[in-house]
VMD Tcl script that builds the backbone (N, CA, C; Angstrom):
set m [mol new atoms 249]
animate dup $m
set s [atomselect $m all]
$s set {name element resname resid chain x y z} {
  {N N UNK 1 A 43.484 187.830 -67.736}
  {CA C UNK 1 A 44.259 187.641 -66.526}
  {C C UNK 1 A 45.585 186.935 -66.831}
  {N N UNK 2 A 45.781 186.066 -67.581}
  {CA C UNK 2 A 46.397 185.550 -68.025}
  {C C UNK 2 A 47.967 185.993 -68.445}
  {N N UNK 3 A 47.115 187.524 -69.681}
  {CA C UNK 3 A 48.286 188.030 -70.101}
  {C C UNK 3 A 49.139 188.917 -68.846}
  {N N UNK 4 A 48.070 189.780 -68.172}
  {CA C UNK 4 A 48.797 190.632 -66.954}
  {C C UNK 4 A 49.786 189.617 -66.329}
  {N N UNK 5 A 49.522 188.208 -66.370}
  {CA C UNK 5 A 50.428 187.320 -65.257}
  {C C UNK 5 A 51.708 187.206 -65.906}
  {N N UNK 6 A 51.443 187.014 -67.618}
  {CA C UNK 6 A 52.649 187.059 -68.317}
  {C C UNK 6 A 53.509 188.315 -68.646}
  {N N UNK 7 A 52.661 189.500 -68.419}
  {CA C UNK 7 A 53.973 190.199 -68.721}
  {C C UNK 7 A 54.289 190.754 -67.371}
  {N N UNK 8 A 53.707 190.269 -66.224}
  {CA C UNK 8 A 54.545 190.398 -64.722}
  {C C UNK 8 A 55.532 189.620 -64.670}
  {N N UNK 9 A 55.228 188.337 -65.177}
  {CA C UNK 9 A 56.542 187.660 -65.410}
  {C C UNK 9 A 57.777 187.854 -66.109}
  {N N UNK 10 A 57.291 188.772 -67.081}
  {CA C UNK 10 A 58.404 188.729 -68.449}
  {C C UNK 10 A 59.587 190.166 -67.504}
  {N N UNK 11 A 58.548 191.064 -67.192}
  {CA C UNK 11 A 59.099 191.919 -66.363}
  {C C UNK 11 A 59.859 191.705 -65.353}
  {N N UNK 12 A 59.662 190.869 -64.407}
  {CA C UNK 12 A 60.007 190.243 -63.454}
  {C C UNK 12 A 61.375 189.802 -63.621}
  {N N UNK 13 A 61.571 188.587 -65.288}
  {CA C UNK 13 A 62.718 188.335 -65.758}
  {C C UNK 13 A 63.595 189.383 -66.027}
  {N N UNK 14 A 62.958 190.214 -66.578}
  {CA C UNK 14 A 63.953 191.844 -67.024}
  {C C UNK 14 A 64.755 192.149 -65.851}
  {N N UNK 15 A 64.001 192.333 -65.220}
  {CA C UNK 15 A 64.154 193.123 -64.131}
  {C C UNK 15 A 66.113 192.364 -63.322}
  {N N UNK 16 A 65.203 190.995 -62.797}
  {CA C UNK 16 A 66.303 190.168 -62.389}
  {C C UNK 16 A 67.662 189.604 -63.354}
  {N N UNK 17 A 67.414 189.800 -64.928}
  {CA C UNK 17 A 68.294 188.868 -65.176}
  {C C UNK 17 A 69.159 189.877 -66.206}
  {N N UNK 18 A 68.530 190.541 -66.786}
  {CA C UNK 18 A 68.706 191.596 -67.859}
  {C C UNK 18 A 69.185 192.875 -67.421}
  {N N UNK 19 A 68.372 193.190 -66.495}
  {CA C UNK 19 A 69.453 194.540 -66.161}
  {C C UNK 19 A 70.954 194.372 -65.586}
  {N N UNK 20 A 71.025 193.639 -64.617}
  {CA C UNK 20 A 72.357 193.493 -64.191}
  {C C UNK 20 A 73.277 193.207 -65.088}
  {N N UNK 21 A 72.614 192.333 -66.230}
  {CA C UNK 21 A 73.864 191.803 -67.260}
  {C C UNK 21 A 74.037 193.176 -67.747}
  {N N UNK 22 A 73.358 193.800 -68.467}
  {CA C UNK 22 A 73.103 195.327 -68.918}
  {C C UNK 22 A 74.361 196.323 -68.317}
  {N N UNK 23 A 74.184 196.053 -66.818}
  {CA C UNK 23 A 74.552 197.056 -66.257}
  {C C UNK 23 A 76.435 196.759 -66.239}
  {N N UNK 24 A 76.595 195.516 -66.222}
  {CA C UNK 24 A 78.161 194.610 -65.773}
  {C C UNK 24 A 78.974 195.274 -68.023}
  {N N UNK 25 A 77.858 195.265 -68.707}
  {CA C UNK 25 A 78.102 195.894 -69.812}
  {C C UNK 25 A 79.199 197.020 -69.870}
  {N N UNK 26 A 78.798 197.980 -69.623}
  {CA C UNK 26 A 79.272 199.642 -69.203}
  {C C UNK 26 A 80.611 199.600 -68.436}
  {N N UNK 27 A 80.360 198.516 -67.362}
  {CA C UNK 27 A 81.468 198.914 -65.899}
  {C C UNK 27 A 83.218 198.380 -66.468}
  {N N UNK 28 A 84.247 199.239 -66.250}
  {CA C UNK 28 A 85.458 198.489 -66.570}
  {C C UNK 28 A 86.045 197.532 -66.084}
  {N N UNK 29 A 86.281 196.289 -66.217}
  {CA C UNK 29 A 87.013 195.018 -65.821}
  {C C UNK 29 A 87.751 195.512 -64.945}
  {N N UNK 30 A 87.854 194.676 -63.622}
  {CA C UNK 30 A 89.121 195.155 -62.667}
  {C C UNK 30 A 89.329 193.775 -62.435}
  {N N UNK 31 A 91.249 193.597 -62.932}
  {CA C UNK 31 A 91.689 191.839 -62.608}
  {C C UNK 31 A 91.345 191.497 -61.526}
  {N N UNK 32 A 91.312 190.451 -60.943}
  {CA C UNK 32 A 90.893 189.968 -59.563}
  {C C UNK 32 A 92.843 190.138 -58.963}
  {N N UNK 33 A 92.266 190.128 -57.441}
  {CA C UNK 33 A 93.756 190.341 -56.754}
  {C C UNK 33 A 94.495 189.105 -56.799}
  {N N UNK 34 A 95.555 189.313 -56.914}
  {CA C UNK 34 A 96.600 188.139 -56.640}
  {C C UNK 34 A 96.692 187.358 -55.560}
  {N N UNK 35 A 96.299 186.347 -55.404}
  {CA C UNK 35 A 96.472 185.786 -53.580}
  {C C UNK 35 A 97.682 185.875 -52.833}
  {N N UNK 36 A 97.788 186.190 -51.362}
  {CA C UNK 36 A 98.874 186.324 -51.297}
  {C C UNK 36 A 99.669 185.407 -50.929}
  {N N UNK 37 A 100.613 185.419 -50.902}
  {CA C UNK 37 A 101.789 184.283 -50.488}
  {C C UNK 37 A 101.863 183.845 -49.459}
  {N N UNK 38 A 101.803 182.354 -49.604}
  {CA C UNK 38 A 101.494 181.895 -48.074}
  {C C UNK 38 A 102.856 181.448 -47.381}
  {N N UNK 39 A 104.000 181.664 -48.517}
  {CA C UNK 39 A 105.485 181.276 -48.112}
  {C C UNK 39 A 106.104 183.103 -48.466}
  {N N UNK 40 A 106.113 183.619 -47.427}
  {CA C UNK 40 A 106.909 185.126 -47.913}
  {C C UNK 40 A 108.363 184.751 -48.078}
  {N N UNK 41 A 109.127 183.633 -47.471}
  {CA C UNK 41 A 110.390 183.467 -47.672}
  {C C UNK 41 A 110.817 182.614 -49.030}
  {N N UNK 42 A 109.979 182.250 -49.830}
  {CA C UNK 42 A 109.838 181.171 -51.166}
  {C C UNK 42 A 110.930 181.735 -52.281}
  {N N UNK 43 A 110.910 182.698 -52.274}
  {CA C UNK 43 A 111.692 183.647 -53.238}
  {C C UNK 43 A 113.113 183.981 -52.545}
  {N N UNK 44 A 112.951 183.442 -51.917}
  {CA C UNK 44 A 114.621 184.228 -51.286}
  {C C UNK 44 A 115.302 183.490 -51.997}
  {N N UNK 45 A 115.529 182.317 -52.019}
  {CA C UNK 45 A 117.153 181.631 -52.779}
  {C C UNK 45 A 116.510 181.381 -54.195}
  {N N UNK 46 A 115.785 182.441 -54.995}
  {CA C UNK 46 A 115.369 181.430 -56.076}
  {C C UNK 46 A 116.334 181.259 -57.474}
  {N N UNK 47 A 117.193 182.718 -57.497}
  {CA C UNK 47 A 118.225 183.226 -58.266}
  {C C UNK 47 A 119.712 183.156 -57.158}
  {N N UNK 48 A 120.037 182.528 -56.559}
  {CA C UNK 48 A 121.729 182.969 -55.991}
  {C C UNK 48 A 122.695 183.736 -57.390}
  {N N UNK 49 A 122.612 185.207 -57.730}
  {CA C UNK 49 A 123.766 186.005 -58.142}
  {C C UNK 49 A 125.247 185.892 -57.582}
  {N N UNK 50 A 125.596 185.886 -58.318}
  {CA C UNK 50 A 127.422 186.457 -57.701}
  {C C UNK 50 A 128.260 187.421 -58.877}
  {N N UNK 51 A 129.027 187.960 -59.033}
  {CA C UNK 51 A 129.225 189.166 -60.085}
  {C C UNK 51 A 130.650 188.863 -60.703}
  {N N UNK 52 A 130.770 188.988 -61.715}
  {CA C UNK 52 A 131.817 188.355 -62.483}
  {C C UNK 52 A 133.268 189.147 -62.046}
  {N N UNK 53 A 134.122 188.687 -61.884}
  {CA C UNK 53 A 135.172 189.022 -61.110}
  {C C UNK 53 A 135.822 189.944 -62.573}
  {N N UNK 54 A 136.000 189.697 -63.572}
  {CA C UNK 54 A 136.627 190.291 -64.691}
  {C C UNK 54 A 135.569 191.419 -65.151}
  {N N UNK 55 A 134.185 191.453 -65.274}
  {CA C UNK 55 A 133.588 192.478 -65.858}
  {C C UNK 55 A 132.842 193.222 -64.959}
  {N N UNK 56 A 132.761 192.361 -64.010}
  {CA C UNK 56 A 131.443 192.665 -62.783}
  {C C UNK 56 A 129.661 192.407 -62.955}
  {N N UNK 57 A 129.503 191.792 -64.426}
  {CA C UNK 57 A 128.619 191.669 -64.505}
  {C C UNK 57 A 127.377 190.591 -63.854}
  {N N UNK 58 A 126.322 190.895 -63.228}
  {CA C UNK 58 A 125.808 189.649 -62.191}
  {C C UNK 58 A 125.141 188.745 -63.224}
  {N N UNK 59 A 125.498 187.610 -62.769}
  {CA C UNK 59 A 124.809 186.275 -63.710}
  {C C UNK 59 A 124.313 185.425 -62.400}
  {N N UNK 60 A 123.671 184.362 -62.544}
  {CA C UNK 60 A 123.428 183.292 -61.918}
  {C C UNK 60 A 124.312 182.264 -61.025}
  {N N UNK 61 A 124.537 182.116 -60.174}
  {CA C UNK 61 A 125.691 181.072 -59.473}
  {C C UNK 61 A 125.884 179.817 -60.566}
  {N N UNK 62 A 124.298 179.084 -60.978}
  {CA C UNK 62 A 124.265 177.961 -61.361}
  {C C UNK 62 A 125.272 177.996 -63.059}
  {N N UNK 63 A 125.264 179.223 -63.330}
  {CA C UNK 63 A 125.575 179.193 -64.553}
  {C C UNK 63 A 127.024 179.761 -64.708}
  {N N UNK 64 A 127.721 180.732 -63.727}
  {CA C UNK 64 A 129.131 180.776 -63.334}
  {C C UNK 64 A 129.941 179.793 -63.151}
  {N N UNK 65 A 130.886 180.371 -64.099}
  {CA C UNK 65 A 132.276 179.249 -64.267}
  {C C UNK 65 A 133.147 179.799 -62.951}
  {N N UNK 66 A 133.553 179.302 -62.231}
  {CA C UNK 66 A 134.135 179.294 -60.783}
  {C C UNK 66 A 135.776 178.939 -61.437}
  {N N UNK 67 A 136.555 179.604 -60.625}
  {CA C UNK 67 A 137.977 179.728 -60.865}
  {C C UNK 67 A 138.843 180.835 -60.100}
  {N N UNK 68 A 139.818 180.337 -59.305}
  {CA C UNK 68 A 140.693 181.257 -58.706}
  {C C UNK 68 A 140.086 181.900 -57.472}
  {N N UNK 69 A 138.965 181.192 -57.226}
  {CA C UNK 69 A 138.629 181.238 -55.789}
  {C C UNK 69 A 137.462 182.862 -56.024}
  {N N UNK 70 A 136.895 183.103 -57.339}
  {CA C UNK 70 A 136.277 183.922 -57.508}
  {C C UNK 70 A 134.765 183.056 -58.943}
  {N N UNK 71 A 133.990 183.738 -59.115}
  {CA C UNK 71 A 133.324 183.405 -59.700}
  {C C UNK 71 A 133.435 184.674 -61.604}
  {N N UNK 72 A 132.951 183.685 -62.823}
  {CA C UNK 72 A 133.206 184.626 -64.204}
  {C C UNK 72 A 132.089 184.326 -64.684}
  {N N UNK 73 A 131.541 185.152 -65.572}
  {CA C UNK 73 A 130.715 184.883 -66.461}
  {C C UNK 73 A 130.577 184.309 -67.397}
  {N N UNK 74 A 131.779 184.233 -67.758}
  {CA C UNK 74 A 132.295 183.396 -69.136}
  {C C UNK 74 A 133.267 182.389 -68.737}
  {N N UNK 75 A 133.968 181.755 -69.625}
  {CA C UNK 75 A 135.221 180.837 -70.032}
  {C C UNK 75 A 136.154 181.913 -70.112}
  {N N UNK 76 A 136.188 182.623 -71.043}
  {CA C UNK 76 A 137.070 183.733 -71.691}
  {C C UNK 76 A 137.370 184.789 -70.456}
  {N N UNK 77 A 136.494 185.094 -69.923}
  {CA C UNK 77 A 136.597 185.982 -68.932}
  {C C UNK 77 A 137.165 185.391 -67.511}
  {N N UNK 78 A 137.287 184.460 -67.472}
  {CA C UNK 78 A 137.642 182.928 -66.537}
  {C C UNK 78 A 139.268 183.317 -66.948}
  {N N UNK 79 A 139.490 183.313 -67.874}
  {CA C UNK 79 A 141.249 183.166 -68.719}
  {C C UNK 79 A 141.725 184.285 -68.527}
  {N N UNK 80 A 141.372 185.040 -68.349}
  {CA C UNK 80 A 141.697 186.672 -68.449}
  {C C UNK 80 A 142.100 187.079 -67.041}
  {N N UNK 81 A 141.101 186.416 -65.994}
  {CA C UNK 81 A 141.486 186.452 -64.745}
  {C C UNK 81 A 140.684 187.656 -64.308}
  {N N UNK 82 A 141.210 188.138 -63.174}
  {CA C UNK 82 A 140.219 188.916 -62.392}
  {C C UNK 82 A 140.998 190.447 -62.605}
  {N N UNK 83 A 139.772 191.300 -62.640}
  {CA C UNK 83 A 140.534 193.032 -62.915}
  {C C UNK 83 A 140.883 193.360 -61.625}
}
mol reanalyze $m
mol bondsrecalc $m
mol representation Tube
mol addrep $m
């Protein structure tokens, strides 16, 4: 009696603990979702662009050299003035 109790048990464990791991084996990973944003406006000012008056190329406000009432990308391009 004994053994029938033990391998109802052992089965029992299979059953519950082993197959599912078994089964999570096979299946392909899907990333979990991204949460969503609880500020949708957070991103709006996070880059201020402005476009270089001599090349047109967009850089960063913080990092534009300001001159002549326009914004440059450079120093050099600052000297050159606006096209």
């Amino acid at each position: 009696m004994t053994r029938l109790l033990l391998w109802v048990l052992l089965f029992w464990l299979a059953y519950k603990y082993l197959l599912p791991a078994l089964g999570r084996l096979g299946s392909p990973r899907v990333p979990p979702a991204a949460p969503p944003d609880t500020n949708p406006h957070a991103h709006d000012n996070a880059h201020d662009m402005v476009r270089c008056a001599h090349c047109g190329m967009f850089v960063p406000k913080a990092e534009a050299v300001a001159g002549d009432g326009a914004y440059f990308c450079s120093m050099p391009h600052r000297q050159a003035g606006k096209r």
